[in-house]
N, C-alpha and C positions, 0 to 999 in steps of 0.2 A: 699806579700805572706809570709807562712815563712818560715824561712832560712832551706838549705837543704845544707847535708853534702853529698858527695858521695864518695863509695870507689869500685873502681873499680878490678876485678880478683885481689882478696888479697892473696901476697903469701904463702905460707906454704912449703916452700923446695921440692917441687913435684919432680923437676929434682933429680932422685939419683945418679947421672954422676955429679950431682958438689955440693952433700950436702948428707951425710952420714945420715942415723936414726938414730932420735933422738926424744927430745920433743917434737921437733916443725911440728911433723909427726904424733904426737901422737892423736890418735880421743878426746882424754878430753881437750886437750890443741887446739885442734882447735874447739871445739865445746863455750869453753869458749872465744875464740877470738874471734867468731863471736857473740857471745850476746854481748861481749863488743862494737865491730863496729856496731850493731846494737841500743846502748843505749847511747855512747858516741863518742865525738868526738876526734879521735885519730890519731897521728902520725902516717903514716904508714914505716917500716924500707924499703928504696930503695934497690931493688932486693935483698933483705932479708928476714927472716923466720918470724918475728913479725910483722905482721899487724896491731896487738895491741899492742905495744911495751910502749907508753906513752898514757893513755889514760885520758879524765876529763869528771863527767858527767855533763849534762845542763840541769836543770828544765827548765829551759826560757832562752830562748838566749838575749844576750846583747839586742837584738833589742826588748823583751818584750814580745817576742811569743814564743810559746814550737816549738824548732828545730826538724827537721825529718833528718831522716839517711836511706839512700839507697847502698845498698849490693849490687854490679851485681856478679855474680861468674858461673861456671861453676862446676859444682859437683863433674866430671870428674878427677879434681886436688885435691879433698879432700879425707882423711881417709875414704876408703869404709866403715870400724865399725863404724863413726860418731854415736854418741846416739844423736839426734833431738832435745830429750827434753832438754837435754844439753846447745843448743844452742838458742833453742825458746821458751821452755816450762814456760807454765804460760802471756805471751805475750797476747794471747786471742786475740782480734779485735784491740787492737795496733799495729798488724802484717800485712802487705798486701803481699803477694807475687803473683810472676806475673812470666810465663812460656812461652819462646818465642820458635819456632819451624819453619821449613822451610818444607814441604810437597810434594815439587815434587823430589826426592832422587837423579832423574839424575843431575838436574842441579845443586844440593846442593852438589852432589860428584866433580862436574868439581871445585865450589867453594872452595871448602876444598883443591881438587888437588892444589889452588895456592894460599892458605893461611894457610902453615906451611905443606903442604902436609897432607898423609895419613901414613906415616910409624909408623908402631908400637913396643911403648920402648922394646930396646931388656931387658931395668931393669927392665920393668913389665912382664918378662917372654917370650917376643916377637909373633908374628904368632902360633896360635895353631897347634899340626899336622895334626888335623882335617880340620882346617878351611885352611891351607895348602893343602889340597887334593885335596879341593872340587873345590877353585880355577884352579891348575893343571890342572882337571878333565874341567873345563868350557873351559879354556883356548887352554891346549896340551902346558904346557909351565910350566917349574918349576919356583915357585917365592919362591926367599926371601925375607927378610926384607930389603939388600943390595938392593935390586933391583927396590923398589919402590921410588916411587918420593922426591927429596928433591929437596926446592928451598934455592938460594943463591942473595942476593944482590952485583950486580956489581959497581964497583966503581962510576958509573952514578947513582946508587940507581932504576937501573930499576932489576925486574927479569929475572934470566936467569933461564931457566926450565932443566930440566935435565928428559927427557922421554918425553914419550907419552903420552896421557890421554888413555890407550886403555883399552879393554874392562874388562880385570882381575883386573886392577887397579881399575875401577870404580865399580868393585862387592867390592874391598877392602874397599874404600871411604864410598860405603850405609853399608857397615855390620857392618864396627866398627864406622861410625863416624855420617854419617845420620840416621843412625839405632841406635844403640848402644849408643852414645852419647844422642841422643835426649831421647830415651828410660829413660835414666836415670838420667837423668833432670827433666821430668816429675813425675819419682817416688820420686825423692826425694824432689819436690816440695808439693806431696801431703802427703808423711813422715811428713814434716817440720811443712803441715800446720796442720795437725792431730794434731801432738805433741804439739803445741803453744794453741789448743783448741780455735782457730780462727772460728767463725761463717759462716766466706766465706772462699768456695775453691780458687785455684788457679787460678789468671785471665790468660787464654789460649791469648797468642795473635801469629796470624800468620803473615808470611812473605807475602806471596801471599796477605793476607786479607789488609794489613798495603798500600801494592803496587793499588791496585786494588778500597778500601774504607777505607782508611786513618785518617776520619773524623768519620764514626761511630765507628773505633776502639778506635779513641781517649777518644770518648763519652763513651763508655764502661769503659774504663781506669779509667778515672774519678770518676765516679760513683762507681767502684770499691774503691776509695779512699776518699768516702764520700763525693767528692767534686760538685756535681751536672756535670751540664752543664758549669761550669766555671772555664776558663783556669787557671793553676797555674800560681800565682803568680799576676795573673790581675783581680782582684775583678769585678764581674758584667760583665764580658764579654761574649757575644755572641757568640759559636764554627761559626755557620751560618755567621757571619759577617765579623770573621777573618780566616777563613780556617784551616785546621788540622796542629800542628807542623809536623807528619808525610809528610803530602803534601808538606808542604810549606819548606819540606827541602832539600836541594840544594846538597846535595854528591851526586858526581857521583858514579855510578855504574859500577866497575871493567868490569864485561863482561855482555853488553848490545847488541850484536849483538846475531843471532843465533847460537848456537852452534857447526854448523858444519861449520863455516865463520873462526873460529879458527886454524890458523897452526899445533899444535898441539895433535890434533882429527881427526883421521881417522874415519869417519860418517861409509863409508861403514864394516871397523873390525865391531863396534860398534853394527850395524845393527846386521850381520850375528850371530855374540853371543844373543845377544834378540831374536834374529826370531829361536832359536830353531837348531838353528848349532850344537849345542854338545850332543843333546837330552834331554834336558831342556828346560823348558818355563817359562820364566820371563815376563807375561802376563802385571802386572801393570808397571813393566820398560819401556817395549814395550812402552804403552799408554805415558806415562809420557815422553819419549824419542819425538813419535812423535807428540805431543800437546805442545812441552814444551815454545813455542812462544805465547799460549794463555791464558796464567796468571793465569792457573783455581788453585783451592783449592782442593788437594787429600786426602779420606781417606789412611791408611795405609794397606803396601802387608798383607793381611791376607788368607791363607788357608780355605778349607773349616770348617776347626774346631776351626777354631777363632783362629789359632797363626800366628806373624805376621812373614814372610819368605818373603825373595828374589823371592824365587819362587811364590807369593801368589798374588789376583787380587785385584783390586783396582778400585775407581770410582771418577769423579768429584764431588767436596760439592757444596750445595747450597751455592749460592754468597751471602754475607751481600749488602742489601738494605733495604731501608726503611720499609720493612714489616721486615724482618729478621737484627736485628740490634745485636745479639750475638749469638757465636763462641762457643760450649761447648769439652769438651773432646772425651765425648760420641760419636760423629760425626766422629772423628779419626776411631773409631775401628770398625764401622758399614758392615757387608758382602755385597758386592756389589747387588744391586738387579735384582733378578733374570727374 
């Protein structure tokens, strides 16, 4: 197959708690970093600002084929003014981009609670007073930033959690991280690909969908990347014969049990905030709370005027099978039907 380079969350100085503003913060300087990690193959500086620090480009790699290069990033840690074109622009169908998202919000907040928590940089301004209120108001409990989750590594390298998963915390988790995050991930993958003047959008692949049919996302994937039906890197092979890398991959799953099986998690706080305790109704949380052992695929909370809110309802998607074998965006934002 041919050679492929990966650069994995390249940094740009994001923490402003241990790297002052500067260039390497700057939207032009990272928009030009990333067309270089995108067209060469580069040195990356260890937990350093230059991603692209030493770079060379390759018409053909040693081995006689034109090399590919794969970006995963998070957009989250980039210059919000990023100019696109900057970084893509002109690329056209040389570009593939691919947008990965997690759909059931509860269980993707319990995630987040214990992978780097949910607290928010007090350097990016911290908790809004607004979105502090509103909390409060769900709760009857004042939060800070102080007060939400952070995990720490014990000398054993297991975690030790520090709080509860309760119910204020887990509105914090969907608002800024399964909401919010994923939100603008997606924008800026359809920014990117606009910019680059790429013929194909964005390949949408889901978490649920990856757990659930593994093989036809794969096939998807694929064919997003002009490769047919046949696995990278193994000429002529049949998905059908050898199964989906998805499938066939072996990490375990952090928390595979139900969610209320968790020390943790207080199931019943939990409830009582969804069912309408405070005067509020988080109808698609509800659902998603109690389905969340059946793997389905959610659109997103939307109101009835098409914005998407906490408080907004939501439904199951059609599962990929053999008749439905692709995932579009459009499906996300669909009004439950009535």
């Amino acid at each position: 197959g041919r050679p492929t380079t990966k650069y994995w969350e390249p940094s740009f100085c994001s923490n402003l708690n241990q790297h002052s503003p500067g260039i390497y913060r700057e939207a032009e300087y990272q928009a030009q970093s990333l067309r270089m990690l995108l067209t060469s193959k580069c040195n990356m500086e260890r937990g350093g600002c230059k991603p692209a620090k030493e770079c060379r480009q390759e018409t053909v790699h040693e081995r006689g084929k034109e090399p590919v290069y794969v970006v995963a990033m998070n957009p989250r840690f980039l210059n919000q003014t990023i100019d696109w074109s900057g970084a893509v622009g002109g690329m056209g169908d040389s570009l593939r981009i691919f947008t990965l998202r997690r759909t059931n919000l509860v269980l993707m907040a319990y995630s987040k609670f214990h992978h780097g928590g949910c607290r928010i940089d007090k350097s990016a301004g911290g908790m809004s007073p607004s979105w502090r209120r509103r909390l409060k108001d769900a709760a009857d409990e004042e939060i800070t930033n102080d007060t939400l989750p952070v995990l720490v590594e014990n000398d054993k390298g297991k975690r030790r959690k520090n709080g509860q998963f309760t119910f204020e915390r887990m509105l914090q988790c969907i608002h800024h991280y399964a909401i919010g995050d994923q939100e603008l991930s997606i924008s800026s993958a359809f920014s990117a690909s606009i910019s680059s003047k790429s013929s194909a959008d964005p390949y949408l692949i889901l978490y649920e969908d990856v757990l659930s049919s593994g093989s036809i996302v794969e096939e998807g994937l694929l064919r997003h990347l002009h490769l047919g039906t046949t696995r990278i890197g193994v000429s002529g092979t049949d998905l059908s014969a050898t199964g989906s890398v998805f499938e066939n991959n072996r990490t375990k799953k952090v928390h595979s049990d139900p969610l209320c099986h968790y020390n943790d998690v207080t199931c019943s706080e939990l409830e009582l905030g969804l069912r309408n305790a405070t005067g509020k109704k988080y109808p698609c949380l509800w659902k998603q709370y109690q389905q969340a052992e059946e793997g389905l695929t959610w659109s997103m909370p939307l109101l009835p005027s098409g914005l998407v809110s906490l408080e907004g309802d939501c439904f199951p998607l059609e599962a990929l099978d053999e008749k439905k074998r692709t995932r579009t965006v459009d499906e996300l934002y669909r009004l439950p039907p009535r």
